[in-house]
C-alpha positions as CSV (number, residue, x, y, z in Angstrom):
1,X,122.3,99.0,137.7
2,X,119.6,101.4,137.1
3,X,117.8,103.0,134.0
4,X,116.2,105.6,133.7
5,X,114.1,105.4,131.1
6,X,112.5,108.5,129.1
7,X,110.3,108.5,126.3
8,X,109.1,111.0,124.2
9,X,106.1,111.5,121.2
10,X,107.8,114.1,119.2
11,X,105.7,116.1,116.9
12,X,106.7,115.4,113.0
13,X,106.7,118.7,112.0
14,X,109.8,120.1,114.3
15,X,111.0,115.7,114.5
16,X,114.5,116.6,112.3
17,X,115.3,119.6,114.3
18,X,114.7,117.8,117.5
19,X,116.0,113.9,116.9
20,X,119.5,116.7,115.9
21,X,119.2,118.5,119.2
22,X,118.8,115.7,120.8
23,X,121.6,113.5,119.6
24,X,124.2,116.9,119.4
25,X,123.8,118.4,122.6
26,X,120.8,116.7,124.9
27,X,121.9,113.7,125.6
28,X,126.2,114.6,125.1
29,X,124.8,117.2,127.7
30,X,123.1,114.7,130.7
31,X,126.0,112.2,130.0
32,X,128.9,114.9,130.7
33,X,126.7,114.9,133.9
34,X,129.1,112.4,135.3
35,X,125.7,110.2,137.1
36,X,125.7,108.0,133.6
37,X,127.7,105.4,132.3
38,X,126.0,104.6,129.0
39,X,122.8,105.4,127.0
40,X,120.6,103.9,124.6
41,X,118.4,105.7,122.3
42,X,115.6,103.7,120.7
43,X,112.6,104.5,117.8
44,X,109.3,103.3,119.2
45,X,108.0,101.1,116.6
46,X,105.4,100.0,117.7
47,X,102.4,102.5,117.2
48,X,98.2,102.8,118.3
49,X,96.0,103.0,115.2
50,X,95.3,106.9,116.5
51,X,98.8,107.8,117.4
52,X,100.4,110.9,115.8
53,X,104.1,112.0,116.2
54,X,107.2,110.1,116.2
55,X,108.3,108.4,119.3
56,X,112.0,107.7,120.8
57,X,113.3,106.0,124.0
58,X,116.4,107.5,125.3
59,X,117.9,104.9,128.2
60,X,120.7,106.0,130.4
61,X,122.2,103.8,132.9
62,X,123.5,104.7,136.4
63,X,125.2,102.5,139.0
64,X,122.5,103.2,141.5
65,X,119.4,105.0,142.8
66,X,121.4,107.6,145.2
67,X,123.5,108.6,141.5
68,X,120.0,108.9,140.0
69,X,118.9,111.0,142.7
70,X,121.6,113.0,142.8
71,X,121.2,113.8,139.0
72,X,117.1,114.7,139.4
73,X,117.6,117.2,141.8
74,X,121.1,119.2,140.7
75,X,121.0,118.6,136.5
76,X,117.5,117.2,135.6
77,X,115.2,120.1,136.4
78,X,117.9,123.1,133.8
79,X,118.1,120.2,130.9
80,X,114.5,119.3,131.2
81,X,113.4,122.9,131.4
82,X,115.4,123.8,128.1
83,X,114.2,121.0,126.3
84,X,110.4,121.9,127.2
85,X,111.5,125.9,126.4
86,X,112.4,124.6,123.0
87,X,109.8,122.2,121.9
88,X,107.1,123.5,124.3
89,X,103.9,122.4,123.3
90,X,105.3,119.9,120.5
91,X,106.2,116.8,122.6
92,X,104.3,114.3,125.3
93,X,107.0,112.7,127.3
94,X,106.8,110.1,130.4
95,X,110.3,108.4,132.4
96,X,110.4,105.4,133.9
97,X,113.2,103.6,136.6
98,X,114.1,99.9,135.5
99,X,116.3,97.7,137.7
100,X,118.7,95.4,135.8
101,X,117.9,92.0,137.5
């Protein structure tokens, strides 16, 4: 199993409009996808002293690295784009790939 792992610092100002967004049609929107069989979305708690926004970690996991693949280049590139076209300027946001061992 693989996850692919994205976190995002959401500015607080826009955070309601987005966590909304986010739960209504983001994430319903990568998971009708077809590469995902479940996802996980979790508030970072843990916070530096000079950190400012809110941040989430959204999880989804795929059966392998050619499904993951297969999403980046025919899905990822229009959902990321209209998340950055919304909130442009208002978010930091890195992904990671974990391996369930």
């Amino acid at each position: 199993m693989i996850v692919y792992s994205v976190t995002v610092n959401i500015n607080e100002s826009i955070h309601e409009d987005w966590f909304a967004w986010m739960k209504n049609k983001h994430i319903p929107d990568v998971m009708a996808t077809g590469y995902f069989s479940e996802y996980r979305m979790l508030r970072v708690i843990s916070r530096q002293d000079d950190e400012q926004g809110i941040s989430y970690n959204i999880q989804y996991t795929c059966d392998s690295m050619a499904d993951l693949h297969q999403y980046q280049v025919q899905k990822a590139p229009a959902l990321q784009k209209e998340h950055s076209d919304l909130y442009d300027g208002k978010f930091a946001a890195f992904r990671t790939l974990l391996e369930l061992v």
